[in-house]
FITOR-902763 format. One line per 2 residues: their letters; for each residue x, y, z of N, C-alpha, C. Coordinates in steps of 0.001 Angstrom, whole numbers, plus 500000, padded with zeros to 6 digits. Example, Ala and Ser with C-alpha at 12.3 -4.5 7.8 and 13.67 -1.06 7.14 Angstrom:
% FITOR-902763
as	513190/494310/507800/512300/495500/507800/513200/496700/507800 | 512850/497750/507080/513670/498940/507140/512900/500030/507870
//
This chain:
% FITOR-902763
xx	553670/895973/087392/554906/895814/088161/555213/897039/089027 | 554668/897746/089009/554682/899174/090045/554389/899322/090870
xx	554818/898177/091494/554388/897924/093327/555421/897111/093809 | 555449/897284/095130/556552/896407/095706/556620/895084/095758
xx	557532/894721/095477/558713/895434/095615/559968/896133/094552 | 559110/895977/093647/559828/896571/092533/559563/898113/092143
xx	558696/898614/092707/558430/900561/093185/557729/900475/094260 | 558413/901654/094537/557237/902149/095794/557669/903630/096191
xx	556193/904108/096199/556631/905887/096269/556904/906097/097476 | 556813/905246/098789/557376/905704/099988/558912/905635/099900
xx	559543/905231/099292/561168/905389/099333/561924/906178/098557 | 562930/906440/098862/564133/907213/097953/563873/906951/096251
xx	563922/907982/095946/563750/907511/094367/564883/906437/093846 | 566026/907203/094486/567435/906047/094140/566955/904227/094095
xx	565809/904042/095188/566209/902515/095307/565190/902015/094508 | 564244/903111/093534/563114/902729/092704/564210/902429/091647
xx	565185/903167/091417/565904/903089/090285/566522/901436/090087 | 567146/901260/091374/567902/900183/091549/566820/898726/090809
xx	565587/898978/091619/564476/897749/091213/563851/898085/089965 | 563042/898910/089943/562196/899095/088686/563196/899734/087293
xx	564376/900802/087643/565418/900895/087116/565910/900614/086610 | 566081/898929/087313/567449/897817/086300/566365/897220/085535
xx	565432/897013/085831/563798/895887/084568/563980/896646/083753 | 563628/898428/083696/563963/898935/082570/565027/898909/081937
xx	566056/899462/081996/567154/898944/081696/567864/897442/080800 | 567099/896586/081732/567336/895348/081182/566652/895221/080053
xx	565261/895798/079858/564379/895384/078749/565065/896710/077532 | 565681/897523/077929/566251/898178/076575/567597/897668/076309
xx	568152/897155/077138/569498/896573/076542/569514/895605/075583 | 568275/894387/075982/568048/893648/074933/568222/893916/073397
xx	567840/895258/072724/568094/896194/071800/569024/895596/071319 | 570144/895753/072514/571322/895716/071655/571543/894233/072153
xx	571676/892972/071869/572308/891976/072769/572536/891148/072013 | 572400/889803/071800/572797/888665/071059/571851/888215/069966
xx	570601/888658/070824/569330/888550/069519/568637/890086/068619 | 568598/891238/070048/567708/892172/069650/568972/893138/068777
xx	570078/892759/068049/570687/893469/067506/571131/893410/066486 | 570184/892496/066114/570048/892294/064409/568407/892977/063950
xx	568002/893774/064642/566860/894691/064484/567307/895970/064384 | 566683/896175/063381/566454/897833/063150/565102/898745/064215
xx	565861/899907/064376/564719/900745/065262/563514/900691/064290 | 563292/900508/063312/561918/900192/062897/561474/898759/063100
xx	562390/897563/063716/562078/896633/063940/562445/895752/062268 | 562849/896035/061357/563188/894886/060256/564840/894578/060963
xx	564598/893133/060181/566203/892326/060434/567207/892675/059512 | 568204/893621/059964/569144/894379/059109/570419/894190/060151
xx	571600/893996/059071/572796/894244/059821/572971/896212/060322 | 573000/896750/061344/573011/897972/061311/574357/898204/061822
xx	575465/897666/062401/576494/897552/063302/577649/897886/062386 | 578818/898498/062726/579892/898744/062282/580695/897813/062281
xx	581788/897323/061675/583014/896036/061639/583446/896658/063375 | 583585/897584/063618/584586/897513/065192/582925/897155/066026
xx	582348/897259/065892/580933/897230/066773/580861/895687/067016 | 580937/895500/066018/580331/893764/066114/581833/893098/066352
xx	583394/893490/066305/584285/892884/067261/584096/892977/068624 | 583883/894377/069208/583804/894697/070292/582493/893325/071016
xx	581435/893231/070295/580295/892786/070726/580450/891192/070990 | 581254/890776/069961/581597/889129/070062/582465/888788/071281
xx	583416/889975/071292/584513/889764/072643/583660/889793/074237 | 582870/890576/073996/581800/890780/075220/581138/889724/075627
xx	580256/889156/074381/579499/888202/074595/580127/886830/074729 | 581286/886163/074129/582060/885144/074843/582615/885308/076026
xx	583093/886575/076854/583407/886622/078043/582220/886424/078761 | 580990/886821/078590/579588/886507/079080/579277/884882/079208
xx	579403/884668/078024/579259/883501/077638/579922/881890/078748 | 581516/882410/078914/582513/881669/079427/582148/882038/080916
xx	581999/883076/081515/581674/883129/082827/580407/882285/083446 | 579398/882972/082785/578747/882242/083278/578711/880572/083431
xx	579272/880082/082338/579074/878407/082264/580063/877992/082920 | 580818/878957/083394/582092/878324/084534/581380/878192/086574
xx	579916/878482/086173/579195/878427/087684/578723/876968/087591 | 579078/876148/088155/578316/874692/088961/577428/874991/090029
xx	576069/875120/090100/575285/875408/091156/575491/874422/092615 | 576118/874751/093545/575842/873668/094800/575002/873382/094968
xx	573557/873727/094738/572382/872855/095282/572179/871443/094236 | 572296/871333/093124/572349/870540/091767/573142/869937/091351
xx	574425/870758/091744/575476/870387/090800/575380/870256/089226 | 574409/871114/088848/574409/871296/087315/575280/872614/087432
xx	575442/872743/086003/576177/873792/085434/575207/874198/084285 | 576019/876049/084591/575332/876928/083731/575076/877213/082487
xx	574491/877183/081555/574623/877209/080240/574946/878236/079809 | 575819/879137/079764/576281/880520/079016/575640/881228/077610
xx	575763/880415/077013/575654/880512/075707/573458/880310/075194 | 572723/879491/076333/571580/879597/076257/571032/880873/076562
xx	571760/881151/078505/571191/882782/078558/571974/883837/078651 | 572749/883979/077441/573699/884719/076884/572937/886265/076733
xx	571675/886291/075521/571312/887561/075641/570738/887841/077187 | 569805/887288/078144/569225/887544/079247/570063/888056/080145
xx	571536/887334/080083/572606/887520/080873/573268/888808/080848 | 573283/889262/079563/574241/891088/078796/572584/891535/079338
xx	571020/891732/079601/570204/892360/079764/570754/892647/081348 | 570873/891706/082063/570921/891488/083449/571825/892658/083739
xx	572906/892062/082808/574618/893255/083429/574098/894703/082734 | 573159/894783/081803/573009/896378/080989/572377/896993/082283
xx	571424/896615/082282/570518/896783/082929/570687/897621/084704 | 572148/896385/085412/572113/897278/086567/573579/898465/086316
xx	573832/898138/084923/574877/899942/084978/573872/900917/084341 | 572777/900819/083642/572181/901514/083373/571552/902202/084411
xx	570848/901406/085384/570108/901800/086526/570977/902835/087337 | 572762/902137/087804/573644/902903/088570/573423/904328/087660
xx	573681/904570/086763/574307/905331/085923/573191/906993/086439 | 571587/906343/086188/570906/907242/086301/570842/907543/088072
xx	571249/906743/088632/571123/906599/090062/572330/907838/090355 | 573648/907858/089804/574890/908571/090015/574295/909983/089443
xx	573692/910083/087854/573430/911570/087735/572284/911733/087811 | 571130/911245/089181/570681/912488/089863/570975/913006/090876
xx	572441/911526/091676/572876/912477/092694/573418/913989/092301 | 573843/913750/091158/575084/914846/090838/573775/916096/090435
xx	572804/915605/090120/572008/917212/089834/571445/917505/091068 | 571178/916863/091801/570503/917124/093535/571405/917678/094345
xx	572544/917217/093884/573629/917931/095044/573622/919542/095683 | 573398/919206/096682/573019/920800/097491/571302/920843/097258
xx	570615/919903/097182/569486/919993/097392/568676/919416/098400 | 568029/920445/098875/567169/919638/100007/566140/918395/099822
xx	566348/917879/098605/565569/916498/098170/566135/915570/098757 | 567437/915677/098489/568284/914295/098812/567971/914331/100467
xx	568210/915386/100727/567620/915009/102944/566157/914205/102981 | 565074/915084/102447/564030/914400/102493/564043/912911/101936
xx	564504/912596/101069/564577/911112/101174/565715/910285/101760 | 566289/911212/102427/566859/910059/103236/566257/909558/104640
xx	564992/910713/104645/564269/910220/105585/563254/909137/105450 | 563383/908764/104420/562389/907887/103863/562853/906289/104226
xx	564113/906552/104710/564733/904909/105183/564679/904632/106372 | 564186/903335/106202/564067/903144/107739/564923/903100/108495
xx	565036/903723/110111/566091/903702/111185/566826/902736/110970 | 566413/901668/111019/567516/900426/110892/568573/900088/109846
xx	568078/900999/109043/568973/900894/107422/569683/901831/107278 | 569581/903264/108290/570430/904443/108624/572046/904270/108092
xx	572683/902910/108679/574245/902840/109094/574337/903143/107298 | 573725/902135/106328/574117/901781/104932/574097/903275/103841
xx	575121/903030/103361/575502/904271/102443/574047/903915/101570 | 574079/905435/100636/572495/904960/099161/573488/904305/098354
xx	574284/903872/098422/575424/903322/097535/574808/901552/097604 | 575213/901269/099637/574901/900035/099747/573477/899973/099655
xx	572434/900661/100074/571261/900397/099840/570780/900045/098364 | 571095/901144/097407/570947/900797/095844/571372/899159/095705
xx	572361/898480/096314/572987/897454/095849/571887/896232/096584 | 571527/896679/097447/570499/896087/098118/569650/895182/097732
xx	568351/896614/097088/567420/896554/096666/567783/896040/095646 | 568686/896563/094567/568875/895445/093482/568972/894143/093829
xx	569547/893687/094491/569396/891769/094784/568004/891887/095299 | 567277/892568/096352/566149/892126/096797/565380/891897/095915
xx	565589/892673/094505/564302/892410/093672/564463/891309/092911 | 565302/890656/092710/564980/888918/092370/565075/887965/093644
xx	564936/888109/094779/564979/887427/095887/563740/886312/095538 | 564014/885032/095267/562858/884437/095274/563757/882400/096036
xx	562433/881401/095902/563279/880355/096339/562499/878874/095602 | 563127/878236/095407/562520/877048/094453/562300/875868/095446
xx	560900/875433/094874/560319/874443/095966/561271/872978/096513 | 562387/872646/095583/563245/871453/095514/564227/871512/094823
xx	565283/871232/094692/566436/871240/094276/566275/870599/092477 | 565261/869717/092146/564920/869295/090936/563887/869978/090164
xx	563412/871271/091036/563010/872142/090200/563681/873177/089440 | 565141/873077/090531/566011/874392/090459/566624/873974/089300
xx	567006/872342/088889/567589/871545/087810/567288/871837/086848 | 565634/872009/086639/564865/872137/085684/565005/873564/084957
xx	565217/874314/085755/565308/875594/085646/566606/876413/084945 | 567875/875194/085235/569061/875433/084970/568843/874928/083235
xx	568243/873703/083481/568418/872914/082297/567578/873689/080599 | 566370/874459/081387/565894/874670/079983/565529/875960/079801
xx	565501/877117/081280/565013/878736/081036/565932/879391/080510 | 565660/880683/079778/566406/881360/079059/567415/882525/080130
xx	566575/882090/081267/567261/882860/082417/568259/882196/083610 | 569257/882936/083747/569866/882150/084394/569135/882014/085912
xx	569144/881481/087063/568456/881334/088339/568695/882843/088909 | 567793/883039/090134/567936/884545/089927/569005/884687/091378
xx	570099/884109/092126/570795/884298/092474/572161/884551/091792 | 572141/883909/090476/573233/884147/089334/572482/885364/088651
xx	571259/885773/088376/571021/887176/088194/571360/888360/089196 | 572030/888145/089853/572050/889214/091187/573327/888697/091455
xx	574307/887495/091919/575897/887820/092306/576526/887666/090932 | 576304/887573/089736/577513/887974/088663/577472/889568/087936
xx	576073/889721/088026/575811/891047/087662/577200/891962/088493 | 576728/891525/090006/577563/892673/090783/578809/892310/091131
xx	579364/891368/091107/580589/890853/090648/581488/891411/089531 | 580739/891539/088697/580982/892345/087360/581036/893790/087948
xx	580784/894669/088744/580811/895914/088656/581775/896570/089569 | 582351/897061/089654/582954/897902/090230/582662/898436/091295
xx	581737/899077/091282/581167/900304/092460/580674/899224/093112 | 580162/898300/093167/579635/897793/094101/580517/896658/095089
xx	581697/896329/094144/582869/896383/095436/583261/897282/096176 | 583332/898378/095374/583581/899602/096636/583531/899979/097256
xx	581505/899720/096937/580164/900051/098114/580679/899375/099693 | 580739/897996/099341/581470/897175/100221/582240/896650/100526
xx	583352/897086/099666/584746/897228/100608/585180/895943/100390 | 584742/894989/099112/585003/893748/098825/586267/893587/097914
xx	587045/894181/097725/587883/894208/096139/589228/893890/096958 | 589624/893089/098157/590593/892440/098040/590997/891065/097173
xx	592219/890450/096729/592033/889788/095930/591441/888015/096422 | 590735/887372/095876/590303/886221/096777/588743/886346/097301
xx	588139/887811/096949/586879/888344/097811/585793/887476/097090 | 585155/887065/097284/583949/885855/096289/583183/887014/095553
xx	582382/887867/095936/581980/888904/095147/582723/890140/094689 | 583454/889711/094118/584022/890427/093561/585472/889687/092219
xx	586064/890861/091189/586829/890040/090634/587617/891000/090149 | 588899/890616/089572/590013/891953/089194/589607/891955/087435
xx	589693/893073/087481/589186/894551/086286/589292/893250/085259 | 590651/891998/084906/590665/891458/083656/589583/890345/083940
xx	588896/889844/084573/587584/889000/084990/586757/889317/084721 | 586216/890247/084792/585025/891213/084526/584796/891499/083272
xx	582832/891065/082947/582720/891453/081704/581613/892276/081917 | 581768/893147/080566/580614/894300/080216/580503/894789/078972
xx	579686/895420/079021/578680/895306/077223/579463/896905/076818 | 579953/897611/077859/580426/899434/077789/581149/899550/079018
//
C-alpha cells in the first residue's frame, strides 16, 4: 500500500499522514472498538476495561451506531446498517483524528523550520490557494475515492459489507470533526457537512 495514492515521497509529509496516516490509525483503533476490545495486548479474550470505560464506550458506539443508520443512500434508496459497520465505522472516525492529531504535532515541532517551506513546495501550483489544513482534508477523501459499476452493486454492498460505502467513509468521518469545518468555513447551522458539537460522535 505504499504507493499512490495512499504514499508518496514526492509530497508533504502532512498529506502522507492524511492517506496512509488514517489506514494506520484506523487499523489501531480497531484495538479498541466494538470487537477488538475484548482482547488483551497479548491477544486472549479478557474483560480489561474499567465500569466508566465501558459507559463511556456504549454511549459512543450507539451514537455511531444511530447516525449512521439514519443515512438512506440516493442512488438505492437502501439504508445504512449502523450496528453491522459499527466497529469499521469508530476505525474510520479513530483513524482520521488520529492521523489530524500527528498531522497538528509535527506542525507544532517544525514551526520555524525550514522543512515546512520545502514541502510546501512540493504542491502543485494549482493547489497553492488551499491551506495544509484543506489539503490534509483532501487527500483524506481522495483516498477512498472509488465508483461502483451499478447502483445494484452499490445495494449489495450496503446490504452485506462490514464497511460502510466509501463516500459514507469520507463525509461522516468529517462531518464528525471539527477542524475540518473550520478548514472550510462550513459550521453555519444547516451546512450538509457539517453538524453542531451535540450531533457529533467520537470515540475521545
Amino acid at each position: 500500500m505504499l504507493q499512490a495514492p495512499f504514499f508518496d515521497v514526492g509530497r508533504p509529509a502532512y498529506l502522507n499522514l492524511a492517506s496512509m496516516g488514517a489506514i494506520i490509525g484506523h487499523e489501531i483503533t480497531h484495538h479498541f472498538d466494538s470487537e477488538g476490545r475484548h482482547f488483551s495486548a497479548e491477544g486472549r479474550m479478557v474483560n480489561w476495561w474499567s465500569a466508566e470505560t465501558e459507559v463511556h464506550f456504549a454511549s459512543a458506539a450507539q451514537c455511531f451506531s444511530e447516525q449512521y443508520s439514519e443515512v438512506v443512500d440516493t442512488l438505492t434508496g437502501r439504508s445504512l446498517n449502523g450496528n453491522a459497520t459499527l466497529a469499521e465505522n469508530m476505525a474510520d472516525n479513530g483513524g482520521l483524528r488520529a492521523a489530524w492529531r500527528a498531522f497538528r504535532s509535527s506542525e507544532e515541532e517544525e514551526e520555524g523550520d525550514d522543512k515546512v517551506e520545502k514541502e510546501e513546495e512540493l504542491v502543485p501550483p494549482q493547489l497553492t490557494a488551499l491551506s495544509p489544513a484543506q489539503l490534509f482534508f483532501l487527500v483524506y477523501a481522495q483516498t477512498w475515492c472509488s465508483a461502483y459499476r451499478n447502483n445494484a452493486t452499490l445495494a449489495y454492498v450496503i446490504d452485506t459489507d462490514e464497511h460502510a460505502p466509501e463516500q459514507y467513509r469520507v463525509n461522516l468521518p468529517l462531518a464528525n470533526f471539527e477542524p475540518f469545518s473550520k478548514a472550510f468555513a462550513c459550521q453555519k447551522e444547516g451546512a450538509k457537512m457539517s453538524r453542531p458539537p451535540e450531533r457529533r460522535c467520537m470515540l475521545w
